[in-house]
VOKOLGU-563740 format. One record per residue (C-alpha): residue number from 1; x, y, z. Coordinates in Angstrom, 2 decimals. Each point is the difference from the previous one (the first is absolute). Last residue first. Example, Ala and Ser with C-alpha at 12.3 -4.5 7.8 and 13.67 -1.06 7.14 Angstrom:
2
   resi        xx        yy        zz
      2     13.67     -1.06      7.14
      1     -1.37     -3.44      0.66
This chain:
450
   resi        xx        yy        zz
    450    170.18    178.33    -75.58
    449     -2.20     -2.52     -1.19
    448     -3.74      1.32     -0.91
    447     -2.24     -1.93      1.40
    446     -2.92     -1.68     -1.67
    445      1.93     -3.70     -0.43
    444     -0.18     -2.13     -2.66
    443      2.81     -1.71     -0.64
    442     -1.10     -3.46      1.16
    441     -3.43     -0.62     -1.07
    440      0.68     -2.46     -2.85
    439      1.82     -2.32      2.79
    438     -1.54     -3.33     -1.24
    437     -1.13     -1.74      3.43
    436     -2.23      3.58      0.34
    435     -1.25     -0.60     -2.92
    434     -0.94     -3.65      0.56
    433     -1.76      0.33      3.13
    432     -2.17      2.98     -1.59
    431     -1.04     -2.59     -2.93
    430     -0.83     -2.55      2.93
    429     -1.61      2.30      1.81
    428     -2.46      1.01     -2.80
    427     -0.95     -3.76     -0.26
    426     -0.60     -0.64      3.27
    425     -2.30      3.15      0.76
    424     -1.91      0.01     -3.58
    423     -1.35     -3.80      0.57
    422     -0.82      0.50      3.94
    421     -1.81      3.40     -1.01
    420     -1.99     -1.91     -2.41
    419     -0.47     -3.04      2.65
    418     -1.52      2.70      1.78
    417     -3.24      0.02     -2.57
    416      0.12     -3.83      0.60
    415     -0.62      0.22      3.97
    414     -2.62      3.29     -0.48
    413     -2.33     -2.52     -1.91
    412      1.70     -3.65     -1.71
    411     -3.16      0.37     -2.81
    410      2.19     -0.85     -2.78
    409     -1.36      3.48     -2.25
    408      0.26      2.08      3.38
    407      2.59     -0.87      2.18
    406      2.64     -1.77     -2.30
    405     -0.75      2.12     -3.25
    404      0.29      3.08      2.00
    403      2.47     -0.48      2.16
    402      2.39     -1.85     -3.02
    401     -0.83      3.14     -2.39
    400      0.25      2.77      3.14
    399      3.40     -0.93      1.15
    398      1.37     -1.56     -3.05
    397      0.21      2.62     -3.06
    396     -0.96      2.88      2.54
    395      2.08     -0.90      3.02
    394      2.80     -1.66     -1.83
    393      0.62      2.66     -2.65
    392     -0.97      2.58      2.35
    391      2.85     -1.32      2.27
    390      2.80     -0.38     -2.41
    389     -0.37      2.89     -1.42
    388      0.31      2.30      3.36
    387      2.98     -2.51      1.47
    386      1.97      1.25     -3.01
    385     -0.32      3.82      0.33
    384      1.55      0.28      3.50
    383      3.11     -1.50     -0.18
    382      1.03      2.66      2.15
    381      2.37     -1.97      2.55
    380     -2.43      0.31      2.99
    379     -2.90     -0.81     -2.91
    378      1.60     -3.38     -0.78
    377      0.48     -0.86      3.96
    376     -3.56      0.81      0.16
    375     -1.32     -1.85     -2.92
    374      2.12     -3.05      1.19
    373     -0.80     -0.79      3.53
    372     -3.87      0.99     -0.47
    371     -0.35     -2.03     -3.01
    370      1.33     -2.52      1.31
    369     -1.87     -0.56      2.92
    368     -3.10      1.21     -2.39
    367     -0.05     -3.37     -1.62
    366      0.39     -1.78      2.88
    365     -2.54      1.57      1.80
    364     -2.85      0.08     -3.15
    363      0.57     -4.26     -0.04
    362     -0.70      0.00      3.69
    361     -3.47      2.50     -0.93
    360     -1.30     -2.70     -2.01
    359     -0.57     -2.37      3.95
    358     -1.50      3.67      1.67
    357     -1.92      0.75     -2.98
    356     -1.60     -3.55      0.33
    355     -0.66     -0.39      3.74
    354     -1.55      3.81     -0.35
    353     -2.78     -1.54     -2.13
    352     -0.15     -2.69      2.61
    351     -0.02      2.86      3.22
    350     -2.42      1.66     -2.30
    349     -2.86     -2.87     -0.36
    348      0.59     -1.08      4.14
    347     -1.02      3.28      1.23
    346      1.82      0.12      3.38
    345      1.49      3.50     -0.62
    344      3.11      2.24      0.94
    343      1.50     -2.11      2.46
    342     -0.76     -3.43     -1.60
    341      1.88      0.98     -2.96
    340      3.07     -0.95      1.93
    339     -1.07     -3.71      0.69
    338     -0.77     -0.53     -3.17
    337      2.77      2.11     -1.41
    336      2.26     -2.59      1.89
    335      1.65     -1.72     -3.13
    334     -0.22      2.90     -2.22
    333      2.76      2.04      2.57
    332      2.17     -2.77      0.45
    331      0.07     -0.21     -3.70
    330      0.73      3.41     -0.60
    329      2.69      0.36      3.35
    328      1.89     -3.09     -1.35
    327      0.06      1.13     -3.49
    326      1.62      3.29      1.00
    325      2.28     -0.92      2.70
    324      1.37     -2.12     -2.75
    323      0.49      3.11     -2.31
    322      1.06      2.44      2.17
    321      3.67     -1.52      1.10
    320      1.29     -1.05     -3.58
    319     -1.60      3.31     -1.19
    318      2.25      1.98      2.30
    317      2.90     -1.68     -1.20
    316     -0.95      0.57     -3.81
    315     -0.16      3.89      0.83
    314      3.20      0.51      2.31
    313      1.68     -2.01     -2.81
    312     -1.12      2.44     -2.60
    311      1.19      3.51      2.56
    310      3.22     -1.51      0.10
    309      0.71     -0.42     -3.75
    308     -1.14      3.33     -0.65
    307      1.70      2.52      3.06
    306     -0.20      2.85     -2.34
    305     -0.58      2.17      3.60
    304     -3.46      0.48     -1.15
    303     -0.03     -3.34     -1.33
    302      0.95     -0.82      3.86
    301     -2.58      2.71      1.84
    300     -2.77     -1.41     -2.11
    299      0.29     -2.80      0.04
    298      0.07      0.04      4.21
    297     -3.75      1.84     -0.41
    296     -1.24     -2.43     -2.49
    295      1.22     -3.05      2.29
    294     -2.17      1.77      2.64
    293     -3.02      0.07     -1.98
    292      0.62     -3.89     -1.56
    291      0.08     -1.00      3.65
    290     -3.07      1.91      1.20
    289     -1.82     -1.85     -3.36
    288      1.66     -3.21      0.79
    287     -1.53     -0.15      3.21
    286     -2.70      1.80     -0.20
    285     -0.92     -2.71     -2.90
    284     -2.62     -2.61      2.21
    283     -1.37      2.89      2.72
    282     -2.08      1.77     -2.88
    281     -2.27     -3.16     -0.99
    280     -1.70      0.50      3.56
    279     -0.54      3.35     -0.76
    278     -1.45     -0.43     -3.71
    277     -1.96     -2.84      1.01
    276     -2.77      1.40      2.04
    275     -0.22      2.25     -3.22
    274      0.05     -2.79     -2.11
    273     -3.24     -2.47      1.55
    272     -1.74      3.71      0.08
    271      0.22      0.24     -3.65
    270     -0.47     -3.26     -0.91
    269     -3.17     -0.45      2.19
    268     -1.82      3.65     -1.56
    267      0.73     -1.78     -3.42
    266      1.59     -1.03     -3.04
    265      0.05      3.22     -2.07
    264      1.68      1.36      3.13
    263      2.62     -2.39     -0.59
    262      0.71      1.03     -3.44
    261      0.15      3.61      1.38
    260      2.66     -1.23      2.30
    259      2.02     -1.36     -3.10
    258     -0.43      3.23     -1.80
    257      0.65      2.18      3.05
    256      3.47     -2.23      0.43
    255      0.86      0.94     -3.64
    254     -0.38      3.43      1.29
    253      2.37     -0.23      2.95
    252      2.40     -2.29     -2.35
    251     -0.07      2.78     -2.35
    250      0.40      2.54      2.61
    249      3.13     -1.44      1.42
    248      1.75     -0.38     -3.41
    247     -1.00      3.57     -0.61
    246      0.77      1.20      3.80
    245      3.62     -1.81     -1.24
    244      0.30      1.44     -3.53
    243     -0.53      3.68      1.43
    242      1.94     -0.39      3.12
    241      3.59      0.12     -1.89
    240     -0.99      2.30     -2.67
    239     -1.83      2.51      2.54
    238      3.20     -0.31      2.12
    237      2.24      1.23     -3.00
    236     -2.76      2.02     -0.57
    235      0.09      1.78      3.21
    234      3.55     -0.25      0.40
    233      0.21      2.65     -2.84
    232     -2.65      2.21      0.99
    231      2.24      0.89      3.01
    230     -2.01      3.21      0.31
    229      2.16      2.73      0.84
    228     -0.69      0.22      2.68
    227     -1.67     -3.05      1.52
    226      2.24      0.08      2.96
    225     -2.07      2.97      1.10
    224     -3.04     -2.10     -0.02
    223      1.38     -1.42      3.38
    222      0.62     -3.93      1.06
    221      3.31     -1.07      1.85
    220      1.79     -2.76      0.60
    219      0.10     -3.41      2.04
    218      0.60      2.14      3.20
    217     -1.04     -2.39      2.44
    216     -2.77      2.18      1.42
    215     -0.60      1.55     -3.19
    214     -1.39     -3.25     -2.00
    213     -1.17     -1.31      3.09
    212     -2.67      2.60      0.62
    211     -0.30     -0.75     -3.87
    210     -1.12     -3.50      0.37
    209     -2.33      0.95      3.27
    208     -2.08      2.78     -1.85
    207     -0.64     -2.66     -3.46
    206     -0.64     -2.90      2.58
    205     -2.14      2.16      1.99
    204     -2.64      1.67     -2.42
    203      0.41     -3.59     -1.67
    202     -1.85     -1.94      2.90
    201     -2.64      3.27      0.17
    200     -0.68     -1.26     -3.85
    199     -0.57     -3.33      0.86
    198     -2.51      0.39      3.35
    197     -2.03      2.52     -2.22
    196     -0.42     -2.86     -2.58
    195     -1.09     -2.58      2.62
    194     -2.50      2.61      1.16
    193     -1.31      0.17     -3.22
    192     -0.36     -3.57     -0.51
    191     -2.40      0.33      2.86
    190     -0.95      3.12      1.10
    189     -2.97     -0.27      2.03
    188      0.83      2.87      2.06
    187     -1.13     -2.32      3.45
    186      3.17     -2.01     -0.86
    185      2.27      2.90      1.50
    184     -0.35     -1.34      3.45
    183      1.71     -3.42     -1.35
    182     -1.00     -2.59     -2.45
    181      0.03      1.08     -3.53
    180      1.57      3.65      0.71
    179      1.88     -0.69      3.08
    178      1.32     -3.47     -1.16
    177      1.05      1.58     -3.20
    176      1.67      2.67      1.65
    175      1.85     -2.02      2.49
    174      0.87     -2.42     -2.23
    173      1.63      2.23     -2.78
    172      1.78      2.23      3.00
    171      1.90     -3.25      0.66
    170      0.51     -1.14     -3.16
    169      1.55      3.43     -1.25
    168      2.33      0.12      3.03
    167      1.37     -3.32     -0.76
    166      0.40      1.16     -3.83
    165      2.23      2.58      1.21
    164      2.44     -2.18      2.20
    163      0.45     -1.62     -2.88
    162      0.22      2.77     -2.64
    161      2.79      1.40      2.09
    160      2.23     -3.12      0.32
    159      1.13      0.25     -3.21
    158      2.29      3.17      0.36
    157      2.99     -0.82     -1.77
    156     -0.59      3.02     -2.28
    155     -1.43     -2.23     -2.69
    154     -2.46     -0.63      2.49
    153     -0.75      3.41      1.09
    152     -0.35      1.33     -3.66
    151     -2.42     -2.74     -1.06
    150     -2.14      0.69      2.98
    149     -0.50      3.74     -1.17
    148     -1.00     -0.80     -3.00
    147     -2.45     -2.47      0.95
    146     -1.08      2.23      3.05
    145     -0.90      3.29     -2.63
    144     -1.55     -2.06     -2.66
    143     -2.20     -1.81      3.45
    142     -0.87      3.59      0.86
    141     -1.06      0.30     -3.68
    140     -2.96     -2.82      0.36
    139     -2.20      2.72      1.96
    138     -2.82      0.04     -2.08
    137      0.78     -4.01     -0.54
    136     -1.06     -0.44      3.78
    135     -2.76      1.80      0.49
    134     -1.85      0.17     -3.64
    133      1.31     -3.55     -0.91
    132     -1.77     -1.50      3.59
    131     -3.27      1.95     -1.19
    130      0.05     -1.53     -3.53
    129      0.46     -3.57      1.42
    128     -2.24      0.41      2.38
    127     -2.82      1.26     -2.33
    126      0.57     -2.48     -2.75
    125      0.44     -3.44      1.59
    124     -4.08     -0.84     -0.01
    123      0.44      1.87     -3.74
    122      2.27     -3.10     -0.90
    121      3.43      1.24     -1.41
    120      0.44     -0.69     -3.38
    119      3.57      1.55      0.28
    118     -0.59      2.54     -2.91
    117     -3.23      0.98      2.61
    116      2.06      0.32      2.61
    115      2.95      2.58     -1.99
    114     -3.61      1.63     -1.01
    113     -0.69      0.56      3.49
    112      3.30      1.20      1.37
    111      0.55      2.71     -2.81
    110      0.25      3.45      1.59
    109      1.87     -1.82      3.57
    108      2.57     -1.49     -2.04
    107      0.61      2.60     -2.38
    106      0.69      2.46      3.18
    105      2.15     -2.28      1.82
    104      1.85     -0.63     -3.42
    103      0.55      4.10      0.10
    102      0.43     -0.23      3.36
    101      2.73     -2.68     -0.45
    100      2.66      1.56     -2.78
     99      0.02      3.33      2.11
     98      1.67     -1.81      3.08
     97      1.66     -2.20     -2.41
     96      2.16      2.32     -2.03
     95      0.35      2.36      3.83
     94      1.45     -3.15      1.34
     93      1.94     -1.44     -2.61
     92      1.72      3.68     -0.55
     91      1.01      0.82      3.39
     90      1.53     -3.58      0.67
     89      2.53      0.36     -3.36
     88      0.73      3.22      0.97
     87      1.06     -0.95      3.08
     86      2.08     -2.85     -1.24
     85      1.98      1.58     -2.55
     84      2.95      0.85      2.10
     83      0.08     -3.08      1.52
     82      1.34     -1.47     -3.43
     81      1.71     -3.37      1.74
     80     -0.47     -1.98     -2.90
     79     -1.91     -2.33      1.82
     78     -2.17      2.93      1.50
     77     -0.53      0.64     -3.52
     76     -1.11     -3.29     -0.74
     75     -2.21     -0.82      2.92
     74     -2.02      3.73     -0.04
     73     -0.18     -0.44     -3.66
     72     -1.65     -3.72     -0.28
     71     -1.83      0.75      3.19
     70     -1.97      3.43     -1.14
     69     -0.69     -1.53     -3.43
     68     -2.13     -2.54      1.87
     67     -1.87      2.93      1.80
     66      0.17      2.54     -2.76
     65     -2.38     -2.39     -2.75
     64     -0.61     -2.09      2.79
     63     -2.87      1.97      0.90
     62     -2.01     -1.30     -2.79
     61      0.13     -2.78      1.89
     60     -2.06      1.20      2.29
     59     -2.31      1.09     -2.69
     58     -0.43     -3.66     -0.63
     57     -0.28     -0.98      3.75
     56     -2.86      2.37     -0.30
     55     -2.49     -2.34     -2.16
     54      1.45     -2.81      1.59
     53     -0.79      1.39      3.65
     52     -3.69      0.71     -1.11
     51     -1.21     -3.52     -1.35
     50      1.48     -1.51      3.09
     49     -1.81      3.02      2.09
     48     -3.41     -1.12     -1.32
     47      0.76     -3.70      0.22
     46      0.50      0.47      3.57
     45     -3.13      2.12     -0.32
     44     -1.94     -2.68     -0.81
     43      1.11     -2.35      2.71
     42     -1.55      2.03      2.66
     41      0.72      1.18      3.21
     40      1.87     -2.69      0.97
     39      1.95     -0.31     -3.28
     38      0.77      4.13      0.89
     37      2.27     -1.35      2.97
     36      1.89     -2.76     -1.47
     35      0.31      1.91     -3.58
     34      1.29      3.37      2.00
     33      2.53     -2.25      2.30
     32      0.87     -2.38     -3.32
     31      1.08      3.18     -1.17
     30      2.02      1.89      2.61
     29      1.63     -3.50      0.74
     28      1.14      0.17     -3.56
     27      1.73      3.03      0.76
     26      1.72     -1.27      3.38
     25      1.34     -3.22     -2.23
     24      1.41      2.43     -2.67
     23      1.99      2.07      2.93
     22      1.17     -3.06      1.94
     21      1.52     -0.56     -3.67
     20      1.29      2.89     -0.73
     19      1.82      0.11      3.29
     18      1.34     -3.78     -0.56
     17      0.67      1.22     -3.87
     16      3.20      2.80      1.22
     15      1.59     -1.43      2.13
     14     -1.05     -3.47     -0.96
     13      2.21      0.52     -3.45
     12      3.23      0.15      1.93
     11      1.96      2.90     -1.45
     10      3.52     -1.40     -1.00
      9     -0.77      1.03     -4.09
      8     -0.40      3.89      1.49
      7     -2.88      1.83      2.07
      6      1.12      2.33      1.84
      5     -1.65      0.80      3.57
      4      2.87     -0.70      2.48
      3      2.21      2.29     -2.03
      2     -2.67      3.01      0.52
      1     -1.45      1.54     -2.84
């Protein structure tokens, strides 16, 4: 790697988080594009594709197994200056995760209806939600192969990829929705299918484009060749790394499922009222969340290079910054969701339901501002295993017990069921704030000092 591209203590943190950033705001523009343009179609199958996206966001975070695994050992042993590893290292993750998402693809697409019906999802939802899983989640291991991928361009210096990327994606996303729900391709009557072809095309080219950059800057090199003998070794040292954060990930993805399936219980309204939320609510953390991504990256490098006490002020100083941002974007953001939710819908009994998630979703920000900032920074250094008990403890004993007895039993609807989320969010961070403040993950890094 190039001088001008390593990443030490002196590595500005908007290097690295302004790309990540322009990168998260371009995704959630992909989604409030689909939810803008299928809510005037029809507002059931917004709800459809809500009910669809959580079901594979958790397999997409079964991704992270490799893909989060991917940046803690990419940053650390190009912090230890181990080039010799690195191709190896890129081979593997690819090939791991390549095979690791058609198989989910295939479980996906084999169980779609009865991971609706789990969901209590209405049979007017059914059909489009089922058809948008068989599309888009039969093809859910191109996004295992761009995750990956991503992870080892940014740790590489290369943040500006996913960017540029993600522009490309919206762009061909709004031309082929537009030309299947509006356009000369309307006539197939596709619908929600048409949506879901527009999505997986989108990935076709961000997976082709990040590893046309991959070669043509010379980041490394993939080949099965490299593979022999089979470096089963780094495999489970990267299997014990990603295993306890997909795990941690998945929990909160399933806990999530509870907590939407409590909504569903509560009605068609609810469940539209949150997916036209979902979007919107996205813009509040990308802040702190591209800023806790890039802080990840420079721990890595420094407790890579044993750089400790640098790599915890780098952490608390970028926490100082995200935090404030944070609240001011969340409330900001709750204070003009009636004028916001006016794009998606004028129907005056989901723009108040939405009123309410929006105003309980502030508390959920803050919360996950630190949580963000210090679970990452605590998984860069390969404290790995503490950040997994802390958060099923608080998602499970608090999460679902304070959602549930708040939306359902007091009668507060969707609002009180994401006071749950708010309750586990701040309380988990704080317990995350405090180990990091105590040092207990210093010593822990996965390479091996020469």
């Amino acid at each position: 790697m190039s001088d001008s591209r390593e990443i030490n203590e002196n590595t500005p943190l908007m290097r690295l988080a302004g790309p990540m950033f322009t990168e998260m705001m371009l995704n959630i523009l992909i989604q409030n594009i689909d939810t803008l343009m299928l809510s005037h179609c029809s507002e059931i199958a917004v709800g459809a594709v809500g009910n669809a996206n959580q079901i594979m966001s958790l397999l997409i975070l079964m991704f992270g197994i490799i893909a989060t695994a991917t940046s803690v050992v990419v940053a650390q042993y190009l912090g230890a200056k181990r080039y010799e590893m690195m191709n190896t290292i890129y081979s593997l993750v690819m090939v791991v995760n390549l095979l690791f998402g058609m198989t989910l693809s295939a479980f996906i697409v084999i169980l779609r209806r009865p991971a609706m019906t789990l969901l209590n999802v209405s049979p007017q939802m059914m059909g489009d939600a089922t058809d948008y899983i068989m599309i888009v989640g039969g093809f859910l291991f191109l996004q295992a192969c761009y995750n990956v991928m991503l992870q080892i361009l940014r740790c590489n210096g290369y943040t500006k990829v996913g960017m540029y990327i993600s522009l490309a994606m919206n762009v061909i996303n709004i031309v082929g929705n537009y030309l299947f729900l509006y356009g000369s391709l309307s006539f197939l009557g596709l619908g929600v299918k048409g949506v879901a072809i527009s999505t997986v095309f989108a990935r076709i080219v961000a997976l082709a484009s990040a590893v046309v950059v991959f070669y043509r800057f010379r980041v490394g090199e993939l080949h099965l060749k490299l593979l022999r003998p089979f470096p089963g070794k780094m495999l489970v040292k990267m299997i014990k790394i990603g295993l306890p954060s997909a795990g941690e990930s998945m929990s909160y993805n399933m806990y999530q499922l509870v907590l939407l399936s409590f909504i569903n219980s509560i009605g068609n309204e609810a469940v539209i009222a949150r997916s036209y939320c979902t979007p919107i609510m996205s813009f509040a953390n990308v802040f702190s969340n591209s800023s806790a991504m890039a802080t990840q990256i420079i721990t890595g490098h420094l407790v890579g290079a044993l750089k400790y006490d640098a790599a915890q002020k780098r952490v608390f100083k970028t926490f100082r910054v995200s935090m404030p941002v944070t609240i001011a974007l969340s409330t900001a953001n709750w204070l003009l969701s009636p004028l916001t939710l006016r794009i998606f819908t004028d129907n005056k009994a989901i723009i108040a339901i939405a009123f309410g998630i929006m105003g309980a979703n502030v508390f959920v920000d803050i919360g996950r501002c630190m949580n963000m900032t210090f679970v990452c920074s605590l998984k860069a250094s390969g404290d790995y295993i503490f950040p997994l008990l802390v958060g099923i403890l608080t998602m499970w004993g608090l999460g679902v017990t304070v959602g549930y007895t708040a939306g359902i039993i007091a009668g507060l609807g969707a609002m009180g069921v994401i006071f749950g989320t708010a309750s586990d969010e701040c309380i988990r961070g704080f317990i995350l704030l405090h180990r990091w403040w105590s040092g207990k993950w210093k010593g822990r890094s996965i390479v091996e000092q020469k």
